[in-house]
N, CA, C, O and CB atoms as a CASP TS submission, in Angstrom:
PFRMAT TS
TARGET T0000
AUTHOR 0000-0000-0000
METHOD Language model
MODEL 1
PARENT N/A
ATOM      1  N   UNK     1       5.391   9.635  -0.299  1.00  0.00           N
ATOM      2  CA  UNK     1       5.243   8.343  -0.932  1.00  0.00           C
ATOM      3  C   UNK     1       4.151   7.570  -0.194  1.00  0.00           C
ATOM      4  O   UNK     1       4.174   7.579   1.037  1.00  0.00           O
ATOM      5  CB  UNK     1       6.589   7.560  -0.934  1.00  0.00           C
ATOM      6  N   UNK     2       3.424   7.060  -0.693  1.00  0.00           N
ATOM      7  CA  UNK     2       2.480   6.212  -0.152  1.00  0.00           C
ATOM      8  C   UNK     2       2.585   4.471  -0.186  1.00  0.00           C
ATOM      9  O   UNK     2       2.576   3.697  -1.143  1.00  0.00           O
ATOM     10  CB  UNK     2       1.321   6.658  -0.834  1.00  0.00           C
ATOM     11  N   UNK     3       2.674   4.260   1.101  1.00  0.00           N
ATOM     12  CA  UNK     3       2.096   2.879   1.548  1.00  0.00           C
ATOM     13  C   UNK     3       0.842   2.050   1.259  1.00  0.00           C
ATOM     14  O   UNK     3      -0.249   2.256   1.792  1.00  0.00           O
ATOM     15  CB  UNK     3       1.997   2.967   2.689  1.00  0.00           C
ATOM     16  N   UNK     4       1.119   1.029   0.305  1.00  0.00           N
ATOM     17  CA  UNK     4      -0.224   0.067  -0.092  1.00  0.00           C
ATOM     18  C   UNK     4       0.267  -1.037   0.191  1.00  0.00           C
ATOM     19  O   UNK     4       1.496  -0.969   0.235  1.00  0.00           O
ATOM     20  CB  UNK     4      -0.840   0.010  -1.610  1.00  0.00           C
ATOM     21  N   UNK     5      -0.236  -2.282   0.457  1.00  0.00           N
ATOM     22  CA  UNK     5      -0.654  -3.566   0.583  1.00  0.00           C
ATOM     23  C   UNK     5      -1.695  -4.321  -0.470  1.00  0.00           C
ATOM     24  O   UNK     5      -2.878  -3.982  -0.499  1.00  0.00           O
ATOM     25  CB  UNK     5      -1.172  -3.555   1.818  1.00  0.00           C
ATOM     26  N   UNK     6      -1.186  -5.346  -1.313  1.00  0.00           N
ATOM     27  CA  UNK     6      -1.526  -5.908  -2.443  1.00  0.00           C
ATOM     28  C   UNK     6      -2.172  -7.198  -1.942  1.00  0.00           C
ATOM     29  O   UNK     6      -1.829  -7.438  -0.785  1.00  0.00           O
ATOM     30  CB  UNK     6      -0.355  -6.054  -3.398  1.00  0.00           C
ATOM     31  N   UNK     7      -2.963  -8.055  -2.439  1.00  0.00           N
ATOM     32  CA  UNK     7      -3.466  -9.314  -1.932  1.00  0.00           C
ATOM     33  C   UNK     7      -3.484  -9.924  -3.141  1.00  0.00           C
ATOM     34  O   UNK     7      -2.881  -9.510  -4.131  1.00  0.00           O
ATOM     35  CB  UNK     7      -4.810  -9.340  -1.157  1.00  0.00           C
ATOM     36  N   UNK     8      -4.531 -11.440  -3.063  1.00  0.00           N
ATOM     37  CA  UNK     8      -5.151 -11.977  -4.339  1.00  0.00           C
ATOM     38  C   UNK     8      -6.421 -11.411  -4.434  1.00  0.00           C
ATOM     39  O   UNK     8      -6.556 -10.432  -3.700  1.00  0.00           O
ATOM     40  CB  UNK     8      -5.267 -13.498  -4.410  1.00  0.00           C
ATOM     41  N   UNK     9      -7.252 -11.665  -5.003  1.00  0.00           N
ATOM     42  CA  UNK     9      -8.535 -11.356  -5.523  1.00  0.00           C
ATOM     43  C   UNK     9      -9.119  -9.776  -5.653  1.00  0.00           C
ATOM     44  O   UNK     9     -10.236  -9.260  -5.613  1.00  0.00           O
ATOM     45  CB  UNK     9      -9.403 -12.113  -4.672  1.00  0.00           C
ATOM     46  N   UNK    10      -7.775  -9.314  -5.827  1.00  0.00           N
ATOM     47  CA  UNK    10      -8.259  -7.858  -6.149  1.00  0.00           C
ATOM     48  C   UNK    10      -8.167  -6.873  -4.481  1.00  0.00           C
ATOM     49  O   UNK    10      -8.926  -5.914  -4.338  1.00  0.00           O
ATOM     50  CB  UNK    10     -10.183  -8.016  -6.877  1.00  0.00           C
ATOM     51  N   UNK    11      -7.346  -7.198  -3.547  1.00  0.00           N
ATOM     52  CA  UNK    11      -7.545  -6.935  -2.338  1.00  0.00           C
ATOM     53  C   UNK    11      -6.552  -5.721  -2.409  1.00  0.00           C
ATOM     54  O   UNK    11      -5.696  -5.702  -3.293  1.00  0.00           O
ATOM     55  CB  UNK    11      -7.329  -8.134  -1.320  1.00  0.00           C
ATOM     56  N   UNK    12      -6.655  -4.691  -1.474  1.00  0.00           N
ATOM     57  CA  UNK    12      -5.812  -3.272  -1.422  1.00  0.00           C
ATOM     58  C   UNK    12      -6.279  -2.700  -0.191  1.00  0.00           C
ATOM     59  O   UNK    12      -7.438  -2.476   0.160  1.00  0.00           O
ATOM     60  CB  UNK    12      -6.081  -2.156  -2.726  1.00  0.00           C
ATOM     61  N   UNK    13      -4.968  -2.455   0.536  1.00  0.00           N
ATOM     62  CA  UNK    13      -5.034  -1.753   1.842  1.00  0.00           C
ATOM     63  C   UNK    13      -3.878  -0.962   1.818  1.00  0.00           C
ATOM     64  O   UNK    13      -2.726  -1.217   1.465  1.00  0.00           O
ATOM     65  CB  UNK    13      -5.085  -2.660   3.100  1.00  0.00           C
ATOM     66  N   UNK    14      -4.549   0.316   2.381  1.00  0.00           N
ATOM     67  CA  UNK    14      -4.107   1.893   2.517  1.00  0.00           C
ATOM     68  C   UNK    14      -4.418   2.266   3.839  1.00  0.00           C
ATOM     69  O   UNK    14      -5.426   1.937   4.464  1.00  0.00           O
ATOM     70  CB  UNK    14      -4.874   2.952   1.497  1.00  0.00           C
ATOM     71  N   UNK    15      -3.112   3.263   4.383  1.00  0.00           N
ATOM     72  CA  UNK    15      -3.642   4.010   5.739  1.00  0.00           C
ATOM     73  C   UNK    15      -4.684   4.974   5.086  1.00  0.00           C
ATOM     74  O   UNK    15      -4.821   5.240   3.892  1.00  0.00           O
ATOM     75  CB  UNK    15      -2.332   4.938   6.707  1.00  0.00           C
ATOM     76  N   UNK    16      -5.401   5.443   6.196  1.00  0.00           N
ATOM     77  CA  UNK    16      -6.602   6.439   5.650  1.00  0.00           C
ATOM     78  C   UNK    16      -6.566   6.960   7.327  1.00  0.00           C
ATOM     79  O   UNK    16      -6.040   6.565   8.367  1.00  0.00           O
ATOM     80  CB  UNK    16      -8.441   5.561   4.819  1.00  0.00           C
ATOM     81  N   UNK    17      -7.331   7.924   6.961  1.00  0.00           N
ATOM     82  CA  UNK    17      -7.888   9.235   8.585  1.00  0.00           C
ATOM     83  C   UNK    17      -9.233   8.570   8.192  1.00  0.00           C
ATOM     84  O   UNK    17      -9.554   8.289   7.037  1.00  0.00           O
ATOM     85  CB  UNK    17      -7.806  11.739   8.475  1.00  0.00           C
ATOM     86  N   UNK    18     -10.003   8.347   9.344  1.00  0.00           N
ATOM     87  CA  UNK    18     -11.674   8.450   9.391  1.00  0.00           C
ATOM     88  C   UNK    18     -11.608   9.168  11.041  1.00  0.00           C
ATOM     89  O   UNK    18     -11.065   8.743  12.061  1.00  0.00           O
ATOM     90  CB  UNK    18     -12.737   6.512   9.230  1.00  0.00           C
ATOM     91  N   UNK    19     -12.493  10.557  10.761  1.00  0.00           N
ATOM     92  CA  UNK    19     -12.791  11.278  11.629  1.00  0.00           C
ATOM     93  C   UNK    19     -11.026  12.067  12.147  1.00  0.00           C
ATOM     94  O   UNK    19     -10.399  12.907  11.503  1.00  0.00           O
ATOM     95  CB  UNK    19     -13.734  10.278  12.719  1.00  0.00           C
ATOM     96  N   UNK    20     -10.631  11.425  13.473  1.00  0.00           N
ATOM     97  CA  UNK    20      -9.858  12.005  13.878  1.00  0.00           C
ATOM     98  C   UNK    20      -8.872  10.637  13.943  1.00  0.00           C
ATOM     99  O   UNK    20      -7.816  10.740  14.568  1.00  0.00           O
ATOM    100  CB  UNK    20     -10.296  12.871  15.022  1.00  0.00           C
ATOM    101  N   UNK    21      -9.235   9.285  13.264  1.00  0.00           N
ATOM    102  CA  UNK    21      -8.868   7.990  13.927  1.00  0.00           C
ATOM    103  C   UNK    21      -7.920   7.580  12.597  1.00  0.00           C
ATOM    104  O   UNK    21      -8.482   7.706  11.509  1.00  0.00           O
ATOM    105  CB  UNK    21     -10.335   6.825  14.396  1.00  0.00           C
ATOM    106  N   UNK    22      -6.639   7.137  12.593  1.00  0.00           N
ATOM    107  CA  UNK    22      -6.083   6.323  11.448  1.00  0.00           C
ATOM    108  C   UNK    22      -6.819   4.890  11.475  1.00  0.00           C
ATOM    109  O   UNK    22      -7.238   4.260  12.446  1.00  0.00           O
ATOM    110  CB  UNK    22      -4.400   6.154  11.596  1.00  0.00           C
ATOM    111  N   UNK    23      -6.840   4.616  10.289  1.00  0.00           N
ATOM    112  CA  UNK    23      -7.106   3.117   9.974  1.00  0.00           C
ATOM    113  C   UNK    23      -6.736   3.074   8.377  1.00  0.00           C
ATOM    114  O   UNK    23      -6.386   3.878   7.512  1.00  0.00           O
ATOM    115  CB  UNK    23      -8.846   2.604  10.328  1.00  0.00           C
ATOM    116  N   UNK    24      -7.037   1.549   8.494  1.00  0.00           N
ATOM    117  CA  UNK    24      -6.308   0.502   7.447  1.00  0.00           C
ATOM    118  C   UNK    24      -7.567   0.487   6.045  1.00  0.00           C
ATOM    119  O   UNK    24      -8.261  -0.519   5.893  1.00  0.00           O
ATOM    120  CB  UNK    24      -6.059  -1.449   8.386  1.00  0.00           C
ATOM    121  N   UNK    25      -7.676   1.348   5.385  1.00  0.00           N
ATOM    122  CA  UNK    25      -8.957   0.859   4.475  1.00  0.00           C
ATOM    123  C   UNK    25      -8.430  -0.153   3.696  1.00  0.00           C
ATOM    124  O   UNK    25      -7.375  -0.243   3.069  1.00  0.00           O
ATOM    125  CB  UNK    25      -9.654   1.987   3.474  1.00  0.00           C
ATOM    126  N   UNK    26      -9.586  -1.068   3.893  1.00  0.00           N
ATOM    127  CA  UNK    26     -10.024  -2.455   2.814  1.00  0.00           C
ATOM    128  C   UNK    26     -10.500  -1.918   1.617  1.00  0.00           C
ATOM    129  O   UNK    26     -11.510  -1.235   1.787  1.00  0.00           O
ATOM    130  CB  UNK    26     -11.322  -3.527   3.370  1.00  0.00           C
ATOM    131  N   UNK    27     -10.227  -1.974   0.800  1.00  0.00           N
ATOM    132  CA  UNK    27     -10.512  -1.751  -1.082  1.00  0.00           C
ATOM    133  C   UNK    27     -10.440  -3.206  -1.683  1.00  0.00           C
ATOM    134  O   UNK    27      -9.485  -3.948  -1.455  1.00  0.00           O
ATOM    135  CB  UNK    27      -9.038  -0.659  -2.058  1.00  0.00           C
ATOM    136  N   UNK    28     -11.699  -3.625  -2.601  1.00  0.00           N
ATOM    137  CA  UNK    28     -11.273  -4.700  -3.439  1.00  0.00           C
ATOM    138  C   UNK    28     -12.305  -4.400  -4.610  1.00  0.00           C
ATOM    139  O   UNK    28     -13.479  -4.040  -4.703  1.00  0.00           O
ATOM    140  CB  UNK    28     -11.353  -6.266  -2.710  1.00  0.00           C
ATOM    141  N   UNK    29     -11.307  -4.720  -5.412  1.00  0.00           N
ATOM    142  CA  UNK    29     -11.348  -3.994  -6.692  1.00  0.00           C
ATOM    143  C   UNK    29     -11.760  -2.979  -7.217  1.00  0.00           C
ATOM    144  O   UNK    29     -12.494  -2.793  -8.188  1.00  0.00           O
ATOM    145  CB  UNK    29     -11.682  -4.425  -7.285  1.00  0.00           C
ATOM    146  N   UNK    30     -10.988  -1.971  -6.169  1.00  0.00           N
ATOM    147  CA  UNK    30     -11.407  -0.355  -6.208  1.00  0.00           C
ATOM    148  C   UNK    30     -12.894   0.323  -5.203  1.00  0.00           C
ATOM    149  O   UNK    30     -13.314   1.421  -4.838  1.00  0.00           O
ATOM    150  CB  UNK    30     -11.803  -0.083  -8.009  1.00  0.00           C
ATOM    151  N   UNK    31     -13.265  -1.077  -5.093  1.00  0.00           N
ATOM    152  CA  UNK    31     -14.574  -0.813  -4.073  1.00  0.00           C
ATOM    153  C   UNK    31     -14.286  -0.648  -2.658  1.00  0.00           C
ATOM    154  O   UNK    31     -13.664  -1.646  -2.294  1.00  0.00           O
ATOM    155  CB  UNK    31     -15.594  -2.003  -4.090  1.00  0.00           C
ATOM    156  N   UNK    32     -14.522   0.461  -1.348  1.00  0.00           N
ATOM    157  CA  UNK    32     -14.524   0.140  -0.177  1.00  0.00           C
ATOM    158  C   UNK    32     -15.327  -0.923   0.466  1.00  0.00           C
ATOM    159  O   UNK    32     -16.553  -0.995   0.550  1.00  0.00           O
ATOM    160  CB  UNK    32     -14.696   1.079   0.290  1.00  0.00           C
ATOM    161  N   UNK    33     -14.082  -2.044   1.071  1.00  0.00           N
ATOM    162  CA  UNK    33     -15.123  -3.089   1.819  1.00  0.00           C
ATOM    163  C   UNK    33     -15.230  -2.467   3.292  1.00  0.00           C
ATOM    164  O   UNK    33     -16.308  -2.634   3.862  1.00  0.00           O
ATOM    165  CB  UNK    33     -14.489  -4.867   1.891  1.00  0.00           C
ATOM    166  N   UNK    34     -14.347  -1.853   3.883  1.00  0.00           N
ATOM    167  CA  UNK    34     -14.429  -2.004   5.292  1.00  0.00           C
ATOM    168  C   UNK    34     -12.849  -0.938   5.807  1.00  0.00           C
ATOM    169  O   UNK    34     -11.697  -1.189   5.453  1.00  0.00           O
ATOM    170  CB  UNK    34     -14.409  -3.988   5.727  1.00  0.00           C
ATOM    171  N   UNK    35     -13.243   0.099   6.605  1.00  0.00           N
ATOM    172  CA  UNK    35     -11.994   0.457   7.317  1.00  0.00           C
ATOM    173  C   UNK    35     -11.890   0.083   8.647  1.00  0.00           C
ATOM    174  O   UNK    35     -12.771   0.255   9.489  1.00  0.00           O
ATOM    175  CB  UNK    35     -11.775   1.788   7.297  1.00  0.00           C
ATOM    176  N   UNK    36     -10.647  -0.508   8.859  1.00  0.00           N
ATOM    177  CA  UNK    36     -10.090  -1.466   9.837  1.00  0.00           C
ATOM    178  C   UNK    36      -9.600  -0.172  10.527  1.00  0.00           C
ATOM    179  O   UNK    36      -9.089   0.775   9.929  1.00  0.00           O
ATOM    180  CB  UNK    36      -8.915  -2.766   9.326  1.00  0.00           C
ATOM    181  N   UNK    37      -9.895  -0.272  12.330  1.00  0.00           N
ATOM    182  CA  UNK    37      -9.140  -0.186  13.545  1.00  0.00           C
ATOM    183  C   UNK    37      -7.893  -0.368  13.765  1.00  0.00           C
ATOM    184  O   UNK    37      -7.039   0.431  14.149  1.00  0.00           O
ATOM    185  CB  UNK    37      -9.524  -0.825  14.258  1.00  0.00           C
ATOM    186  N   UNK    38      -7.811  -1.700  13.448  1.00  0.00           N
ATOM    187  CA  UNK    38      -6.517  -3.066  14.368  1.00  0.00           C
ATOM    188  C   UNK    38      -6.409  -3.496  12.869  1.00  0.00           C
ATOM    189  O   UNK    38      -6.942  -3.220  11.795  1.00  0.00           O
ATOM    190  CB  UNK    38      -7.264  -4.799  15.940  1.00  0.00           C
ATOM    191  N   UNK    39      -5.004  -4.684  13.588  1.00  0.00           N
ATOM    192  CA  UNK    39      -4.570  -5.400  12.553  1.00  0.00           C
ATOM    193  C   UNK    39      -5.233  -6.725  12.572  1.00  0.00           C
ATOM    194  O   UNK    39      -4.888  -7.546  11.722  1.00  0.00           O
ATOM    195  CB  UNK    39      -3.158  -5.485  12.567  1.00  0.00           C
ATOM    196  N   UNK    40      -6.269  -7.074  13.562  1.00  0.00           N
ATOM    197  CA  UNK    40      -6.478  -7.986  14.389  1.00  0.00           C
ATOM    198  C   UNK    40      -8.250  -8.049  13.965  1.00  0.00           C
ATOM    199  O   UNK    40      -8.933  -9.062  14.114  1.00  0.00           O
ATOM    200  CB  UNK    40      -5.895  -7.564  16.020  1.00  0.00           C
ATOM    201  N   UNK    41      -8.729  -6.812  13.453  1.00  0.00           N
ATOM    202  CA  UNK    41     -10.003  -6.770  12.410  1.00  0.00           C
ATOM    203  C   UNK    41      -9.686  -6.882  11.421  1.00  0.00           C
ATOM    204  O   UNK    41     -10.599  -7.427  10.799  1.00  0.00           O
ATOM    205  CB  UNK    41     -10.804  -5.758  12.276  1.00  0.00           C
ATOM    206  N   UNK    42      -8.527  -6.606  10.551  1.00  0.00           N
ATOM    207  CA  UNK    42      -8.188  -6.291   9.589  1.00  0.00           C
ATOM    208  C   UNK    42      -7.694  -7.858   8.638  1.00  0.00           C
ATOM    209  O   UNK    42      -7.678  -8.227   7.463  1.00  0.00           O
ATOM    210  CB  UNK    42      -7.210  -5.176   9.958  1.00  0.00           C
ATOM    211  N   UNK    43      -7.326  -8.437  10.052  1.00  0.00           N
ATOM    212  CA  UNK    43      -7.121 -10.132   9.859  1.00  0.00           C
ATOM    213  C   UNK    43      -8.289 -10.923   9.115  1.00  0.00           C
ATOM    214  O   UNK    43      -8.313 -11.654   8.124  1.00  0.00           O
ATOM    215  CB  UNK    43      -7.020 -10.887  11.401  1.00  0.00           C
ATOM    216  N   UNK    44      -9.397 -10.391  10.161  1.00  0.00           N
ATOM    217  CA  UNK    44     -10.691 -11.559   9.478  1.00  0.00           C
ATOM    218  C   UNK    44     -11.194 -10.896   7.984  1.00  0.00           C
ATOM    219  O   UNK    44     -12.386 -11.098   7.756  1.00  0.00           O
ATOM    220  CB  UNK    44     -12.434 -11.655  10.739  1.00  0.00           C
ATOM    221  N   UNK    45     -10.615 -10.301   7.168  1.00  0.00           N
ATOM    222  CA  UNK    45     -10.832  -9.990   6.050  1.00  0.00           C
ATOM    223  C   UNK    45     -10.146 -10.736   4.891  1.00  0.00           C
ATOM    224  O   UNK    45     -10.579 -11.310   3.892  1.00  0.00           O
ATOM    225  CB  UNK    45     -10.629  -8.816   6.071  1.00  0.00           C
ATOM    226  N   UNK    46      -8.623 -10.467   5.509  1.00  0.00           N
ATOM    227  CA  UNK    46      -7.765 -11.028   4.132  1.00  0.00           C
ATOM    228  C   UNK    46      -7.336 -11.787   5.037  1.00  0.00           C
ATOM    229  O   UNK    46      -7.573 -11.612   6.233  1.00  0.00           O
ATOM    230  CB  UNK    46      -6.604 -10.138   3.099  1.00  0.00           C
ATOM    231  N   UNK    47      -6.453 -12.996   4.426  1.00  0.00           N
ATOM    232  CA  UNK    47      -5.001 -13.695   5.022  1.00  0.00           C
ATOM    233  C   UNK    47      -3.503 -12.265   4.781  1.00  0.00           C
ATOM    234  O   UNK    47      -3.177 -11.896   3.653  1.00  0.00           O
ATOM    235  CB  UNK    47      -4.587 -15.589   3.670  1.00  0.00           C
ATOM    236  N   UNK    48      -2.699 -11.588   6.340  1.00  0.00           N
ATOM    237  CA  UNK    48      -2.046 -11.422   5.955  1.00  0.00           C
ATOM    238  C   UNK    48      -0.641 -11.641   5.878  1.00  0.00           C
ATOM    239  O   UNK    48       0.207 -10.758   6.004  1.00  0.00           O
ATOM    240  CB  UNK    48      -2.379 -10.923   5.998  1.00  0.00           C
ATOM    241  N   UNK    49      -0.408 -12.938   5.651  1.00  0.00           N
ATOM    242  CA  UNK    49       0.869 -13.573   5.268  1.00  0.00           C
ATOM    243  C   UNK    49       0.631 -13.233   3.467  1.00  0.00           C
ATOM    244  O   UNK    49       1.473 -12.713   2.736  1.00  0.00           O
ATOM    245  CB  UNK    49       0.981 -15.511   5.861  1.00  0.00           C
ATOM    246  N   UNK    50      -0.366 -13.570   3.176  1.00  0.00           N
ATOM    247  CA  UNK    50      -0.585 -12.920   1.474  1.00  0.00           C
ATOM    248  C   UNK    50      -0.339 -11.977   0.796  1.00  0.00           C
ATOM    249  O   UNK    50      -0.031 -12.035  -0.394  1.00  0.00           O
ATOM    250  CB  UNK    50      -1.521 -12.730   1.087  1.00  0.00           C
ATOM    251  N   UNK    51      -0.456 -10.855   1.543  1.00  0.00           N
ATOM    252  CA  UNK    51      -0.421  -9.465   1.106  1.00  0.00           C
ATOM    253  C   UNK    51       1.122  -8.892   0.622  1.00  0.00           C
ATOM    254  O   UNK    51       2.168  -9.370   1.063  1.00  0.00           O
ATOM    255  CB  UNK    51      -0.991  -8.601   2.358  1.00  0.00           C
ATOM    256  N   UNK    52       1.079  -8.162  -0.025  1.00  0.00           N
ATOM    257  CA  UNK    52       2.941  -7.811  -0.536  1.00  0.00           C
ATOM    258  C   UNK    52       2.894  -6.238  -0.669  1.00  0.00           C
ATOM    259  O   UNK    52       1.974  -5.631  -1.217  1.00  0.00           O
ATOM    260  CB  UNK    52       3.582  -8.620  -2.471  1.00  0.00           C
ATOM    261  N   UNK    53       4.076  -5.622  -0.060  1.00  0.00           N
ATOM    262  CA  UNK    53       3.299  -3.985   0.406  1.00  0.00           C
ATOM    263  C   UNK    53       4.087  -3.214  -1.042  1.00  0.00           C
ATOM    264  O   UNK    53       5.301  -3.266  -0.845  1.00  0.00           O
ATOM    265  CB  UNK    53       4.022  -3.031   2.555  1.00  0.00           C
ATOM    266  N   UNK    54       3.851  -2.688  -2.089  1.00  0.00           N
ATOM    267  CA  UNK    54       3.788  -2.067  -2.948  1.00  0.00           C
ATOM    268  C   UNK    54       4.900  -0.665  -2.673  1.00  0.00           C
ATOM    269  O   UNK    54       4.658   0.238  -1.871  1.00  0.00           O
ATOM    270  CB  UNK    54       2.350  -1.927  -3.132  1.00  0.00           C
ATOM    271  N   UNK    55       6.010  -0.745  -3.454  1.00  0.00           N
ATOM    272  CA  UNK    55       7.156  -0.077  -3.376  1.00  0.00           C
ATOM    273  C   UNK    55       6.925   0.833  -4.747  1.00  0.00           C
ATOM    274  O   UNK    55       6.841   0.325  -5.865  1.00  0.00           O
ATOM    275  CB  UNK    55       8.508  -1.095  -3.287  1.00  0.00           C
ATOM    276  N   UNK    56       6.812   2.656  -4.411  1.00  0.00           N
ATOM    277  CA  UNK    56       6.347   3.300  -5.541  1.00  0.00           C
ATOM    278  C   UNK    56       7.968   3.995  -5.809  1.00  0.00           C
ATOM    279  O   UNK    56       8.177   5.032  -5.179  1.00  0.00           O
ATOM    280  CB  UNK    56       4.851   4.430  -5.241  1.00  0.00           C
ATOM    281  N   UNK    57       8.926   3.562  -6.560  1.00  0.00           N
ATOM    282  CA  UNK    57      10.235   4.542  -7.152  1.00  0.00           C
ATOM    283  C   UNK    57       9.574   5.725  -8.001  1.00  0.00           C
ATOM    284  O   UNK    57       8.747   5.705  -8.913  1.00  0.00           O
ATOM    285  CB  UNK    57      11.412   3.583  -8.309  1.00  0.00           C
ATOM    286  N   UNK    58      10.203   6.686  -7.402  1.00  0.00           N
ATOM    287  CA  UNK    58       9.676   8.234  -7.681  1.00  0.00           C
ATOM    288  C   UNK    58      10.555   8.319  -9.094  1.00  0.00           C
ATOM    289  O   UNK    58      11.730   7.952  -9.126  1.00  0.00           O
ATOM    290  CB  UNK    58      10.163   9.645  -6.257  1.00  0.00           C
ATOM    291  N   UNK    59       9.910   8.804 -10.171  1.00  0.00           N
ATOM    292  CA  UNK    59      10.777   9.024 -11.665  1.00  0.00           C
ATOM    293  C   UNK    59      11.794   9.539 -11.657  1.00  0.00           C
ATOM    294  O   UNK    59      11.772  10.296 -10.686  1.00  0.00           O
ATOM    295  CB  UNK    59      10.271   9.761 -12.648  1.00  0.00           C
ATOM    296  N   UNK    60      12.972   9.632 -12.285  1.00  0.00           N
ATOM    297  CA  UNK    60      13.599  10.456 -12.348  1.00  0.00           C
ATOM    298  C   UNK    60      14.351  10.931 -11.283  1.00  0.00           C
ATOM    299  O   UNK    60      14.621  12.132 -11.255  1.00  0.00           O
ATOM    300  CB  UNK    60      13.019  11.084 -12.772  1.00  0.00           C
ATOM    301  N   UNK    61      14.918   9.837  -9.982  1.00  0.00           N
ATOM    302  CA  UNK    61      15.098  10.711  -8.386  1.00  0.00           C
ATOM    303  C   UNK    61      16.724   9.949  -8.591  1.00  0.00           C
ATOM    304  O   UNK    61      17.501   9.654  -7.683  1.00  0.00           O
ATOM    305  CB  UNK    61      13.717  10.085  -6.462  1.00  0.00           C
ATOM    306  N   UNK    62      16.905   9.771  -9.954  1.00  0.00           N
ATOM    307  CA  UNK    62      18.391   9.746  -9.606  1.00  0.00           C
ATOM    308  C   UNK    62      19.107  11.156 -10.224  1.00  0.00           C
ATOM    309  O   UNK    62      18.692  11.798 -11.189  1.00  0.00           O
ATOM    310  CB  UNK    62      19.124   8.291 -10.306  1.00  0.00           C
ATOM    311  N   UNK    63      20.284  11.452  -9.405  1.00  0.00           N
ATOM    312  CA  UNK    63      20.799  12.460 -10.198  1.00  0.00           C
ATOM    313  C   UNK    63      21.654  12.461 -11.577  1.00  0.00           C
ATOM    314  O   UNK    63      22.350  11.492 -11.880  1.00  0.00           O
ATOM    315  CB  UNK    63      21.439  13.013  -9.402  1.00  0.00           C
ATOM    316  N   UNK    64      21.550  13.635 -12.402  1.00  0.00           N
ATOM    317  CA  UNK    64      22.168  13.594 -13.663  1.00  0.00           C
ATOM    318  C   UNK    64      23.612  12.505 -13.681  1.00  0.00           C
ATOM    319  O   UNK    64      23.765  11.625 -14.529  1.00  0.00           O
ATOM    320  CB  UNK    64      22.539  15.215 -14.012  1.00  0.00           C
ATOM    321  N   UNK    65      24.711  12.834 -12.413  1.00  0.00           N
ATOM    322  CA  UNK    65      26.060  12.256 -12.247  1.00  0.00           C
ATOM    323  C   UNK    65      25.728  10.967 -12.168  1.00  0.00           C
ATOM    324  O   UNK    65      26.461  10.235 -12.832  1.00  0.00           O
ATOM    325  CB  UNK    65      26.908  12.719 -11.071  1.00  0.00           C
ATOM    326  N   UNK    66      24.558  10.254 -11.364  1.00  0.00           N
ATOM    327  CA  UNK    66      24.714   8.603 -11.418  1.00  0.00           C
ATOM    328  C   UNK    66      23.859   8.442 -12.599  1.00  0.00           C
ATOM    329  O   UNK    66      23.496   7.270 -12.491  1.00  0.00           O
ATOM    330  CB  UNK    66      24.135   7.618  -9.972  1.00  0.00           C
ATOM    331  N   UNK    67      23.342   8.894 -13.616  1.00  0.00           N
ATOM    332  CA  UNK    67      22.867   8.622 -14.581  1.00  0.00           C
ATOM    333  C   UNK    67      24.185   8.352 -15.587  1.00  0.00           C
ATOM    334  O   UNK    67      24.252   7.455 -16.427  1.00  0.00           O
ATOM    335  CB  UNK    67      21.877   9.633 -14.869  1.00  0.00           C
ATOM    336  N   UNK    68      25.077   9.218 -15.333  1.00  0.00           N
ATOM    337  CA  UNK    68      26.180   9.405 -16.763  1.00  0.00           C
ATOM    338  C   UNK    68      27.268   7.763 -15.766  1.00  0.00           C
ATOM    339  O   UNK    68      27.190   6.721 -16.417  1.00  0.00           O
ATOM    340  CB  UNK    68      27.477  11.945 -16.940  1.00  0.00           C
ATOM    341  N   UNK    69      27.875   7.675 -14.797  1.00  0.00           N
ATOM    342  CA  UNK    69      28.015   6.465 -14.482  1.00  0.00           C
ATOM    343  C   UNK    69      27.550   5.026 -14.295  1.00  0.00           C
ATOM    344  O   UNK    69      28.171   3.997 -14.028  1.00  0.00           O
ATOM    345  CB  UNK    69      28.215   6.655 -13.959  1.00  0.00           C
ATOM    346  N   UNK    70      26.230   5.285 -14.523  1.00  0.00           N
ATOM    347  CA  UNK    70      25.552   4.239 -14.708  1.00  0.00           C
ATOM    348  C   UNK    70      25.540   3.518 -16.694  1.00  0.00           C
ATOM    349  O   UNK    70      25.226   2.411 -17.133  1.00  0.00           O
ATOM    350  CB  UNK    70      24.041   4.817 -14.016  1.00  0.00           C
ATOM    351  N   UNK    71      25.957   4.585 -17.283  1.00  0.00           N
ATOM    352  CA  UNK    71      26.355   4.496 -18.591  1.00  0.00           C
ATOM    353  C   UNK    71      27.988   3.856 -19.222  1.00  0.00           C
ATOM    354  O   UNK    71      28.326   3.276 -20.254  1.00  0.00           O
ATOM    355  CB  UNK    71      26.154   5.890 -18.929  1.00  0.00           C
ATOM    356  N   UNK    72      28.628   4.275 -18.120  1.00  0.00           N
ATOM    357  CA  UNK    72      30.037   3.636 -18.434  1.00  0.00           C
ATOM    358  C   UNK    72      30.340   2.299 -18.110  1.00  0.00           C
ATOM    359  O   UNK    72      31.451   1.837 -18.371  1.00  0.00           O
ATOM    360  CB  UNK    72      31.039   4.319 -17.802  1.00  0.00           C
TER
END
């Protein structure tokens, strides 16, 4: 499952590998602005008290039995 971070103005942050190094890529509006180090570079980009981290529910990951109780 993957981890994203949502902003205003079209803002999106993802872990990413560059080289051998994790960082935070900056995306806004599908465009790379900048892959962040720290959270502390990553600051002077967006505000992140703003950001809201994006929860992906996998289809279908309940089983058949809580499907038929979820019916009664």
């Amino acid at each position: 499952m993957e981890t994203r971070w949502v902003g205003p103005d079209g803002y999106e942050i993802t872990p990413a590998t560059r080289g051998d190094r994790q960082v935070l890529r900056l995306r806004r509006h599908g465009e790379l602005v900048v892959d962040c180090f720290s959270i502390d570079e990553l600051r002077q980009f967006v505000n992140l008290a703003e950001l809201c981290e994006v929860i992906t529910v996998p289809f279908g990951s309940r089983s058949p039995r809580g499907r038929q109780e979820a019916l009664r």
